[in-house]
C-alpha positions, 0 to 999 in steps of 0.5 A: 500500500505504501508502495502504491502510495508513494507511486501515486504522489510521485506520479501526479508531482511530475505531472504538475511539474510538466504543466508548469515546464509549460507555463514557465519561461522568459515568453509569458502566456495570455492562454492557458495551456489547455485552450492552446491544444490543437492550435498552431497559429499564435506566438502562445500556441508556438512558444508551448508546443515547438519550444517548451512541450520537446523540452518537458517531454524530454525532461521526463523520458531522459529523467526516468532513463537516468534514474533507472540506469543508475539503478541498474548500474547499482544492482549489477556492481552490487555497489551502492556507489555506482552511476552511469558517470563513474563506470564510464558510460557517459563518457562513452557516450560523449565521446561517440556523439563528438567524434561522429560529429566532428567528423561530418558523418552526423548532426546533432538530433540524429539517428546516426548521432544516438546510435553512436553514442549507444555504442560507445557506451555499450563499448566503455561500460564493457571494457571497464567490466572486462578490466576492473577487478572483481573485488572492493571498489576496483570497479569505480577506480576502473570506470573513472580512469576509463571516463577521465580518457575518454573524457580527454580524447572527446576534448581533444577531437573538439579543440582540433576540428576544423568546423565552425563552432564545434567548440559549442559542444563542450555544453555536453559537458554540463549538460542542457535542455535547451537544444532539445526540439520535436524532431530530436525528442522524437528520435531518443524516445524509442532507445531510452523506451526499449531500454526501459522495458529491457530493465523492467524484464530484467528486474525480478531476477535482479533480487536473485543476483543480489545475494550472490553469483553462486547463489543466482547460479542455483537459482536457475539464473545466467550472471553473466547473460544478466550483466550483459542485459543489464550494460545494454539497457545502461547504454540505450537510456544513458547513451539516447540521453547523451546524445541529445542533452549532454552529461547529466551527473549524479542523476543516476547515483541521487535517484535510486537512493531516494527510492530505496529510502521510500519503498525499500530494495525489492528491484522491480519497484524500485526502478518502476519509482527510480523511473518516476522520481527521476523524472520529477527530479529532471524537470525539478532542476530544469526549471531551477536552471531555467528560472533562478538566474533569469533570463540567464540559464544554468547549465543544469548538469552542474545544478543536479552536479550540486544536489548529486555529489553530497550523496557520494560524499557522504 
């Protein structure tokens, strides 16, 4: 009941913190949000369902694929410690995103540039499972050397290219909203839903491998099959988000946490909540971002940077 409960409350939150995603900004609206459904022909109806609507439908698909991903990477490494950011996902996903772009084979919003960064994700978050060891916290010390060179290599493609502009890329570095448009949203939704699922079938046996390969091995489970789905489901939610809005940190470590503090361990509600939350989380510090300094924007990685790193410290 209190599951269901807390389901609920977090679920009609982030709706309220959508419609005001939608009344919010520098523009102010003589409408209300409803009376513009369906309209296309007023600065209203234009500035709600071209700019701000891409913007909170993206806050909360991104959000819920954050959180969830943090969620699996905490259960996969059994560490509570574990975020997309530290096991090199990000940077992966970063540097696949840049280095398609820099070299002209993609623009920002497409296909090609997601799959990219999917792959590279898929592809850093291997290696570092292939090179960490398999005790204590070697796995985190692997993920940020991995992320620190990446992180170098990205750079360096963006400080020698040629093209015009190429250095306003760093913003994926602190990651933003504000390049997000109709087309791009409509290109990450489906990585980050098939994502999602994949994280949500895997959920139940997830419990299982919490107590132990050996134990999970005698529970009918495969460990390794389980950790392949699961840095799978981490690339297509971090590497879709990524590629549209930068690095967002901590967002992953910050949301399962939370979650777990409410509802407890069991894994299949806590990222269904981990989905939620994060959602809610995102579009939070998006209006944050887009309001505390107005007409001036925070980059809003380093806001979720600021309510994220105190959770690792302590």
């Amino acid at each position: 009941m209190k599951k269901m409960g807390m389901a609920i409350f977090f679920t009609t939150f982030t709706a309220a913190l959508f419609l005001i995603s939608l009344r919010t900004g520098i523009v102010h609206l003589n409408h209300s949000i409803f009376s513009l459904i369906g309209k296309h022909d007023s600065v209203d109806a234009s500035t709600v369902w071209d700019v701000r609507f891409p913007r909170a439908l993206g806050a909360l698909f991104i959000g819920a694929g954050l959180g969830v991903a943090g969620g699996l990477a905490q259960a996969i490494f059994r560490n509570p410690l574990a975020e997309p950011i530290l096991i090199g996902l990000s940077s992966g996903a970063t540097l696949g995103t840049i280095a398609v772009i820099t070299s002209g084979l993609a623009a920002y919003g497409s296909a090609l540039n997601a799959f990219a960064a999917i792959f590279c994700a898929l592809a850093a978050a291997s290696l570092v499972h292939f090179f960490s060891p398999q005790k204590g916290n070697g796995f985190l010390l692997t993920g940020l050397a991995f992320s620190a060179v990446l992180t170098a290599i990205a750079g360096l493609l963006i400080s020698i290219s040629p093209k015009p502009g190429i250095q306003s890329l760093s913003f994926w570095n602190f990651g933003s909203l504000t390049l997000l448009n109709n087309s791009t949203v409509k290109m990450v939704i489906p990585f980050i839903v098939v994502g999602l699922i994949l994280a949500f079938v895997i959920s139940p046996s997830l419990d299982a491998y919490s107590l132990g390969e050996s134990t999970a091995h005698f529970m009918g489970l495969n460990p390794k099959r389980l950790r392949y789905l699961a840095i799978l489901a981490m690339a297509l939610l971090v590497g879709a988000s990524v590629s549209a809005v930068g690095v967002i940190a901590f967002l992953g470590l910050l949301v399962p946490h939370i979650v777990r503090l409410l509802i407890g361990p069991s894994h299949r509600w806590m990222l269904c909540m981990s989905a939620i939350v994060g959602a809610a989380l995102l579009m939070f510090a998006d209006l944050l971002a887009r309001t505390v300094a107005a007409p001036h924007e925070i980059p809003l990685g380093l806001l979720t940077s600021l309510l994220g790193a105190p959770v690792l410290i302590i």
